[in-house]
MARKOLRO-479979 format. One record per residue (C-alpha): residue number from 1; x, y, z; chain. Coordinates in nm, 4 decimals, always signed. Layout:
 num        u        v        w chaine
 NUM        X        Y        Z      A
...
END
This chain:
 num        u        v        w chaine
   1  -0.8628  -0.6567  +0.5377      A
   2  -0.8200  -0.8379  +0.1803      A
   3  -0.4490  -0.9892  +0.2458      A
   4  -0.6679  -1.1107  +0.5853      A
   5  -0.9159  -1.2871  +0.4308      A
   6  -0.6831  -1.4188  +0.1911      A
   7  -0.4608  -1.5268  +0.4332      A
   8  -0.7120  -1.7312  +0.6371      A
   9  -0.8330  -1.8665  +0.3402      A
  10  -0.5412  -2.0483  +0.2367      A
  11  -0.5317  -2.1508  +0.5669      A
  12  -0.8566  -2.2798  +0.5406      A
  13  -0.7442  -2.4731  +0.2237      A
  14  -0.4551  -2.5931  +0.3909      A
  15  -0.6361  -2.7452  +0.6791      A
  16  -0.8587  -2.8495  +0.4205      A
  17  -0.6185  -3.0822  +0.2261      A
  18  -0.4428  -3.2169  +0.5108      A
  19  -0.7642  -3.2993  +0.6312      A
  20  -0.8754  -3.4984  +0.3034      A
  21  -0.5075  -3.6798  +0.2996      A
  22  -0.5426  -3.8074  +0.6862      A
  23  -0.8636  -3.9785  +0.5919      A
  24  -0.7026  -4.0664  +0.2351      A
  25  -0.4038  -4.2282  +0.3646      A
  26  -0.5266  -4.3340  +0.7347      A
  27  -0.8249  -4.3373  +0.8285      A
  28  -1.0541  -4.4647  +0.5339      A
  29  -0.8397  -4.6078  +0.2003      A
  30  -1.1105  -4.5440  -0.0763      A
  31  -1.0707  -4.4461  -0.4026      A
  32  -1.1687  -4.1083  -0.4067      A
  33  -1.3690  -3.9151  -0.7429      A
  34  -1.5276  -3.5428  -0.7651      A
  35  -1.7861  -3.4181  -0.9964      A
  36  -1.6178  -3.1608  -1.0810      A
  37  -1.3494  -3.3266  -1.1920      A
  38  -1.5753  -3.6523  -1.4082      A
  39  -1.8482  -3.4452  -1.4558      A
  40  -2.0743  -3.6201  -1.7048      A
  41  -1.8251  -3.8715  -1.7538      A
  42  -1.8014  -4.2649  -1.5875      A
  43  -1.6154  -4.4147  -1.2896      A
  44  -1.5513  -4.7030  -1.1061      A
  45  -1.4287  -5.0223  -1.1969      A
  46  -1.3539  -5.0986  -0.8151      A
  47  -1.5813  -5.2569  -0.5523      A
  48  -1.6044  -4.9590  -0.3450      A
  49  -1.5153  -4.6034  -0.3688      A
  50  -1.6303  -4.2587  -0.2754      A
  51  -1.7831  -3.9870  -0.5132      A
  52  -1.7644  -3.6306  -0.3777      A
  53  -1.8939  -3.2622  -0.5144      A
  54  -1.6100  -3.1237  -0.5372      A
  55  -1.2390  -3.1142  -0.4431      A
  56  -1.2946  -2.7880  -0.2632      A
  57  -1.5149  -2.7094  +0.0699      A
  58  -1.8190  -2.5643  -0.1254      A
  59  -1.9256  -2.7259  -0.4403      A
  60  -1.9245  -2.4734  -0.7439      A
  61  -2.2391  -2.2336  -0.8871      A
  62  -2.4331  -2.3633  -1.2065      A
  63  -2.3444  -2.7182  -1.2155      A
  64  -2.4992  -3.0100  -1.4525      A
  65  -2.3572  -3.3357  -1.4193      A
  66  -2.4021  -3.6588  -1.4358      A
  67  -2.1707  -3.9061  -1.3421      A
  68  -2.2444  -4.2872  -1.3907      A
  69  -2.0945  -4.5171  -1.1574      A
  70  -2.0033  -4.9129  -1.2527      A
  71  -1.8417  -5.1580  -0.9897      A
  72  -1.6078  -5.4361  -1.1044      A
  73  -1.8152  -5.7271  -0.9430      A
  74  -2.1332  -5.8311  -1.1399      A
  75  -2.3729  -5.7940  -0.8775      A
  76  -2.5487  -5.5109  -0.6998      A
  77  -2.4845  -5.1205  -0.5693      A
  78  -2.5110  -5.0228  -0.2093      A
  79  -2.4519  -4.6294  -0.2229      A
  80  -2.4213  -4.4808  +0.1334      A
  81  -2.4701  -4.0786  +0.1760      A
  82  -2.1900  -3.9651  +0.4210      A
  83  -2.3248  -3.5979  +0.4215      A
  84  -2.5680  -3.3887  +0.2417      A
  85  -2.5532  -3.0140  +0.2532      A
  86  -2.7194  -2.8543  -0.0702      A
  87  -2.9350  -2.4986  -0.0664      A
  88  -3.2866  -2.5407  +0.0893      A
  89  -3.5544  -2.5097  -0.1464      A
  90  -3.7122  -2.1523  -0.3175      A
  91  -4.0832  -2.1482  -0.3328      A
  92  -4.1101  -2.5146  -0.2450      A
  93  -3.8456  -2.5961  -0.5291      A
  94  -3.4908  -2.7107  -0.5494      A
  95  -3.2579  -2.4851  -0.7051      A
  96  -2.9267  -2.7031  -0.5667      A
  97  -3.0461  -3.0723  -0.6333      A
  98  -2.9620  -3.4530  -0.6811      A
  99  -3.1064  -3.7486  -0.8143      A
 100  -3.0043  -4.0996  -0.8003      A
 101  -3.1031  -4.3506  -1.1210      A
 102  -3.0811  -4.7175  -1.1053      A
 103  -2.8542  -4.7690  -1.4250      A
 104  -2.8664  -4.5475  -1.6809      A
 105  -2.9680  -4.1710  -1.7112      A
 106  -3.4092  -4.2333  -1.7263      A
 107  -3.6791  -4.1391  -1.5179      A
 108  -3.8019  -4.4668  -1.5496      A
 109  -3.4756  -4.5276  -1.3381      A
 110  -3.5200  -4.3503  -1.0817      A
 111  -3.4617  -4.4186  -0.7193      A
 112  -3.5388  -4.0959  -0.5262      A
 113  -3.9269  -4.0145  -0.5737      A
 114  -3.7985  -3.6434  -0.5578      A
 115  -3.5132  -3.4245  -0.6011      A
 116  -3.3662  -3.4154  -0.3297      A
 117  -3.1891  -3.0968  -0.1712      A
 118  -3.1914  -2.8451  +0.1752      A
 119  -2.9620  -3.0198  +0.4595      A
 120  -3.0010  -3.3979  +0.5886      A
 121  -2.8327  -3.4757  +0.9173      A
 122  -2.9371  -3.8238  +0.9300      A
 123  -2.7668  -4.0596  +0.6376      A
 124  -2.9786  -4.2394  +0.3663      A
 125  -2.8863  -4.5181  +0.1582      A
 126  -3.0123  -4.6755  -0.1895      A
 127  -3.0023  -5.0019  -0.3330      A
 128  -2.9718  -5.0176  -0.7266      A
 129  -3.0563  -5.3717  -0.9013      A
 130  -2.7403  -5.4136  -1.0810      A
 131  -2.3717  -5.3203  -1.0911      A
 132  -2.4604  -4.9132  -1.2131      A
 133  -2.5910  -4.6166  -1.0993      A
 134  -2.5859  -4.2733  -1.1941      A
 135  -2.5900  -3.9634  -0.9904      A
 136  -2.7229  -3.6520  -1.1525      A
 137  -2.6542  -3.2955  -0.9471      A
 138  -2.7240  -2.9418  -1.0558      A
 139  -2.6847  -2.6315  -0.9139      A
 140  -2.8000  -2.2314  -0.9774      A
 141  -2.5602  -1.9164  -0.9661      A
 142  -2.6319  -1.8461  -0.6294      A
 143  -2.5342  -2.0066  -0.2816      A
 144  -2.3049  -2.2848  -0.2867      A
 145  -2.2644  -2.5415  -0.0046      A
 146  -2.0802  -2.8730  +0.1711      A
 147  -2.2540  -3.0593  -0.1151      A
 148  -2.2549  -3.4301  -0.0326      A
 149  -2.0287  -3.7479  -0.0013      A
 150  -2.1489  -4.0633  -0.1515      A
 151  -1.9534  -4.4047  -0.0476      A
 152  -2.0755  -4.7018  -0.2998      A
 153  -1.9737  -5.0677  -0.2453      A
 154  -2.0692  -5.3605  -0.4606      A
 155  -2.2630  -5.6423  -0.2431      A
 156  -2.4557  -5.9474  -0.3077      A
 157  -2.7265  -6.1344  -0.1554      A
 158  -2.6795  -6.4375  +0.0781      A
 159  -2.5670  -6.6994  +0.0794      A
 160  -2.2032  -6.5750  +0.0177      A
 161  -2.0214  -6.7347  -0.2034      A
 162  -1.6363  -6.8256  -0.1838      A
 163  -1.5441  -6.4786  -0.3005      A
 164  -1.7476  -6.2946  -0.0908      A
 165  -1.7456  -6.1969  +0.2824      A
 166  -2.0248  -6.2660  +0.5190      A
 167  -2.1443  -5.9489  +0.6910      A
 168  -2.2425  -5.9601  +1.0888      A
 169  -2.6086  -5.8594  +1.0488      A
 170  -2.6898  -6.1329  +0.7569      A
 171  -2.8584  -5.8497  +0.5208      A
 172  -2.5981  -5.8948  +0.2291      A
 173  -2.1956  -6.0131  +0.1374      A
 174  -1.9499  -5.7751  -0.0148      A
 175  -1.6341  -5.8543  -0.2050      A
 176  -1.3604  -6.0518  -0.0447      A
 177  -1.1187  -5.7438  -0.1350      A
 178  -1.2755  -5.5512  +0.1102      A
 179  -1.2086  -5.6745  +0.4436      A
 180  -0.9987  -5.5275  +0.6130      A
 181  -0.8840  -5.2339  +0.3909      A
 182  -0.9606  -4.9423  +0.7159      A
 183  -1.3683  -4.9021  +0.5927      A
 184  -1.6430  -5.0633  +0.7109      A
 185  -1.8342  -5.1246  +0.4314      A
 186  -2.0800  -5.3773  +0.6067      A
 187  -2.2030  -5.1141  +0.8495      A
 188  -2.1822  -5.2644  +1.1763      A
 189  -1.7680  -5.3179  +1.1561      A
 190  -1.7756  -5.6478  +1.0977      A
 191  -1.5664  -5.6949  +0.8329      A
 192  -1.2134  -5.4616  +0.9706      A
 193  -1.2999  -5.6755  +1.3420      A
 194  -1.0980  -6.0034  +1.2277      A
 195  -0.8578  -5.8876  +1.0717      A
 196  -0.5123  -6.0714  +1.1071      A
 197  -0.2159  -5.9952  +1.2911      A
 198  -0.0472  -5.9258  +0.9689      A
 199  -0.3254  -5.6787  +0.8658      A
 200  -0.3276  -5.4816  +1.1849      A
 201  +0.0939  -5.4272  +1.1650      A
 202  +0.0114  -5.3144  +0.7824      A
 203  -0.2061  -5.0760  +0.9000      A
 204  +0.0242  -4.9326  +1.1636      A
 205  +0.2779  -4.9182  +0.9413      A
 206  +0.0676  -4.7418  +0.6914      A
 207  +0.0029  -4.4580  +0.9779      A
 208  +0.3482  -4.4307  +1.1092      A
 209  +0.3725  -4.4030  +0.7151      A
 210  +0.0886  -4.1380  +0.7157      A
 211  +0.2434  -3.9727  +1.0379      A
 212  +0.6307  -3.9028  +0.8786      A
 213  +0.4076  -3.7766  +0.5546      A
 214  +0.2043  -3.5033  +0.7355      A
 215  +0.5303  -3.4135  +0.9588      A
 216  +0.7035  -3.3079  +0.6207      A
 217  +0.4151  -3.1819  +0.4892      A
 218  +0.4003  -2.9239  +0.7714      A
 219  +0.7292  -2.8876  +0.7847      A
 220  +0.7658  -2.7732  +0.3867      A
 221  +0.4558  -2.5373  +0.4881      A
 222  +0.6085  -2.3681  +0.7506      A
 223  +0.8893  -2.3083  +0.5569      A
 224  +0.7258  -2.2234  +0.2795      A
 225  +0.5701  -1.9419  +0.5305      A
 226  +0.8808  -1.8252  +0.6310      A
 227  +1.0006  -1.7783  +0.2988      A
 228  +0.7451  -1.5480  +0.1802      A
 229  +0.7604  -1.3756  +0.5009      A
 230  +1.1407  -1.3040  +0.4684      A
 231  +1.0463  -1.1879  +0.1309      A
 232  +0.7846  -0.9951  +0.2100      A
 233  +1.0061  -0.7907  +0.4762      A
 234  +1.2970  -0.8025  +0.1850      A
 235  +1.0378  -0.6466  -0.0136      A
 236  +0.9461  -0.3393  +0.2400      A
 237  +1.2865  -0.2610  +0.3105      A
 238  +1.4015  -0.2174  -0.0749      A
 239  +1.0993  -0.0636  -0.1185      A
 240  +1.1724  +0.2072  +0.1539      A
 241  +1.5515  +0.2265  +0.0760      A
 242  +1.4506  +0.3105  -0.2919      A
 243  +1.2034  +0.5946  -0.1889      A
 244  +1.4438  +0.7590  +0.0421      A
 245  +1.6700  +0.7869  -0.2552      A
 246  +1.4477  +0.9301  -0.4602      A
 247  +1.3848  +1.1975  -0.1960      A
 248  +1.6146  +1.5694  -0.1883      A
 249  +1.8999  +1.5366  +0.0538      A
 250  +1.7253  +1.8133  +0.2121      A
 251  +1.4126  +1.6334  +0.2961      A
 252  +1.5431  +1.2927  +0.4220      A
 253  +1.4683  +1.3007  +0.7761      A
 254  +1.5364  +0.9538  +0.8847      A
 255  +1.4685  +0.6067  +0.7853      A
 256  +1.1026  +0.5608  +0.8872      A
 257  +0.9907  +0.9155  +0.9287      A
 258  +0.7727  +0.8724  +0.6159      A
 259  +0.5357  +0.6353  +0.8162      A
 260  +0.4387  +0.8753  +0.9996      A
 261  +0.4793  +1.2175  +0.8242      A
 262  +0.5611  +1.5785  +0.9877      A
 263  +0.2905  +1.7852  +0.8739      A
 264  +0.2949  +2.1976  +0.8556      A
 265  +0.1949  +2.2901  +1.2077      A
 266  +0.4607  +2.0523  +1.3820      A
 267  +0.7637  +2.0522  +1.1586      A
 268  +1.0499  +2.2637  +1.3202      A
 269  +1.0939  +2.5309  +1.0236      A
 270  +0.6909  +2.6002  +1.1461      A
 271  +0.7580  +2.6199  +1.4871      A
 272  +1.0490  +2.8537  +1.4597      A
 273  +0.8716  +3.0910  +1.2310      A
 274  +0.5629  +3.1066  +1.4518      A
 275  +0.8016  +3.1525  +1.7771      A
 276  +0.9911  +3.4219  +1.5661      A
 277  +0.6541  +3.5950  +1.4452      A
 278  +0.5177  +3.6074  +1.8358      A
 279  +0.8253  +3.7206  +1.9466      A
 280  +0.8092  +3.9776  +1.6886      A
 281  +0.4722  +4.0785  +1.7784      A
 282  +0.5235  +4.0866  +2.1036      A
 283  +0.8602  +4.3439  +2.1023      A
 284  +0.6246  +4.5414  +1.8458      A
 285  +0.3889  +4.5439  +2.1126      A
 286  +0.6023  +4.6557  +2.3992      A
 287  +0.7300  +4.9587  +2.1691      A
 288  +0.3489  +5.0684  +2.0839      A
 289  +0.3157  +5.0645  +2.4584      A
 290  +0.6238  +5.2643  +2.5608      A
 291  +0.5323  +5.5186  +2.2849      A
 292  +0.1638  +5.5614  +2.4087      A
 293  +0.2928  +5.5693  +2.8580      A
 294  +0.5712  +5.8101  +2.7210      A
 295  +0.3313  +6.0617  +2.5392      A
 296  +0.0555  +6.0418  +2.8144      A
 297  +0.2888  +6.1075  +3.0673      A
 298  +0.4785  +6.3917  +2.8088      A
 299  +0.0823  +6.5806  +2.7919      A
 300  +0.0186  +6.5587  +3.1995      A
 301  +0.3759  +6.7054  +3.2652      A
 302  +0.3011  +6.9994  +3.4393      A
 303  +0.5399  +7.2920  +3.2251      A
 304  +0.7028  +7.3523  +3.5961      A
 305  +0.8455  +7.0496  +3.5869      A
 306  +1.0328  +7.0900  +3.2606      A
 307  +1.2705  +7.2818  +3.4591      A
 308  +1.4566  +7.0099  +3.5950      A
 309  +1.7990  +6.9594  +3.5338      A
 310  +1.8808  +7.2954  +3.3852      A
 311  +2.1936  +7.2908  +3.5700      A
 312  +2.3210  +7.0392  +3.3208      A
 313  +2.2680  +7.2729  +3.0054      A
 314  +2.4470  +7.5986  +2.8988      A
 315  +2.2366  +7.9067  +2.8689      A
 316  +2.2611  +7.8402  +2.4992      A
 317  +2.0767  +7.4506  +2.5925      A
 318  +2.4327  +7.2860  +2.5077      A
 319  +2.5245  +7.0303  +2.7618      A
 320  +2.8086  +7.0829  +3.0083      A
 321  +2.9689  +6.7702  +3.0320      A
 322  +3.0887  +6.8005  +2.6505      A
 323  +2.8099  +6.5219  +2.5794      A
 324  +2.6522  +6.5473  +2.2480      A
 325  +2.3177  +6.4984  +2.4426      A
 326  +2.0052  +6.6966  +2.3097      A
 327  +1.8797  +7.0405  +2.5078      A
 328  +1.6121  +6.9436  +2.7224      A
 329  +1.3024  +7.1423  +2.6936      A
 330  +1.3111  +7.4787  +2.9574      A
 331  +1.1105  +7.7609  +3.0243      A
 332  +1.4059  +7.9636  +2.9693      A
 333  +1.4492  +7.7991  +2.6300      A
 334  +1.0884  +7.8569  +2.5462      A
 335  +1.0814  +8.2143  +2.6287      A
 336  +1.4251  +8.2748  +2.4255      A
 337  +1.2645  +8.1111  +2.1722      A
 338  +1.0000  +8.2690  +2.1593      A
END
């Protein structure tokens, strides 16, 4: 059961990272961080990115960070939440939680009126007042979940200037850098919808790019599989060769007789013991019986009858025929006798 579960674990990771590098590579180009990996450290420098828990499924048990966030443009922070999974509260209080400031680490700062944990299927958003933020998460020795995604952009208000691009729903302008590059950072698709011919053959080159990747990628997996499998069975049969060795010459049975072992009461040395022992028991009980028929019928003999076959014997009770056979028992020989 525990090479199982370790088994469909790495699958699980597996599935996990080729999941992460189709989005990486195809679907979404951001620059991707993890708190576990900048934990109370700073990032950015870009005009959009993503910050994540952690680089593995579940985020890990007694976490403290807090991870400050600065965009390259001088302007304002959109951060979009992508998913939120953290541990539901314990008496009414968060023992997994997060908290967004506007700027720098003070509750004077912050953004969410409370700290916000449990599971949120519908996304929220926050709006900071100038180009930093900082996201502070925390987490007890217990459960450990999804954790969330966090996707920040730097926008400005209208009107746009020559730098920036014009969203579709007129609420703000983000960075000229960002159109087109496979995310929709205005919200309503606006800015990947006119993107150039040149653009679109980029971005199908970058997936038949993506596609020859993950083929290899699989490939060097599967091969990898085979590898330790062919090892593995390598392994078993040295393993067995080297313990029939080790066994007397008069115990080696055969190859894989050890997998399933002859016990006592079906090896063959048993069997013909226990056949020997009835048959035995039984000729021992054949003779007991003979004895006893020959006695009872020796005591009901009438004496008349032990007169039979005198005409074989001598007077003296010596056989006739030369035989060396013994007298038989006769009245005469009784009275002589006596």
């Amino acid at each position: 059961m525990a090479k199982r579960e370790t088994v469909q674990q790495c699958l699980i990771i597996y599935v996990y990272v080729l999941l992460r590098l189709i989005r990486e590579i195809c679907c979404e180009d951001l620059h991707t961080d993890y708190m576990t990996l900048v934990c109370n450290s700073a990032i950015g420098g870009i005009n959009s990115g993503r910050l994540e828990t952690s680089t593995s499924i579940t985020y890990d048990n007694e976490m403290d960070c807090a991870t400050r966030i600065n965009i390259a443009a001088t302007t304002k922070m959109y951060l979009q939440f992508k998913r939120f999974e953290l541990e539901e509260k314990l008496l009414g209080k968060c023992v997994d939680g997060l908290d967004v400031y506007d700027g720098p680490l003070s509750p004077a700062n912050r953004l969410t009126p409370e700290t916000l944990c449990d599971t949120v299927k519908e996304p929220f958003n926050f709006t900071t007042s100038g180009p930093n933020a900082t996201i502070k998460f925390f987490s007890d020795s217990n459960a450990v979940f999804k954790g969330f995604e966090i996707v920040y952009i730097a926008f400005s208000n209208p009107p746009c200037g020559a730098d920036y691009f014009a969203c579709g729903h007129g609420e703000f302008c983000v960075p000229a850098d960002l159109e087109c590059d496979d995310y929709d950072q205005c919200g309503d698709g606006s800015d990947e919808a006119l993107c150039t011919e040149e653009d679109i053959i980029e971005k199908e080159n970058r997936i038949i790019d993506y596609g020859i990747m993950v083929g290899v990628i699989i490939a060097v997996l599967l091969l990898i599989l085979i590898l330790i499998y062919v090892a593995y069975r390598l392994y078993q049969y040295y393993a067995l060769q080297k313990l029939l060795r080790s066994q007397p010459k008069s115990l080696r049975r055969g190859h894989f007789d050890w997998i399933y072992p002859i016990t006592v009461k079906y090896s063959k040395y048993h069997t013909r013991v226990k056949k020997s022992k009835i048959e035995t028991v039984s000729t021992e009980q054949e003779v007991t019986t003979v004895t006893e028929t020959t006695t009872e019928h020796a005591q009901e003999r009438p004496l008349s009858a032990l007169s039979h076959g005198m005409t074989d014997y001598g007077i003296n009770g010596s056989p006739t025929d030369g035989t060396n056979r013994q007298p038989r028992l006769t009245k005469a020989n009784v009275v002589a006798s006596t």
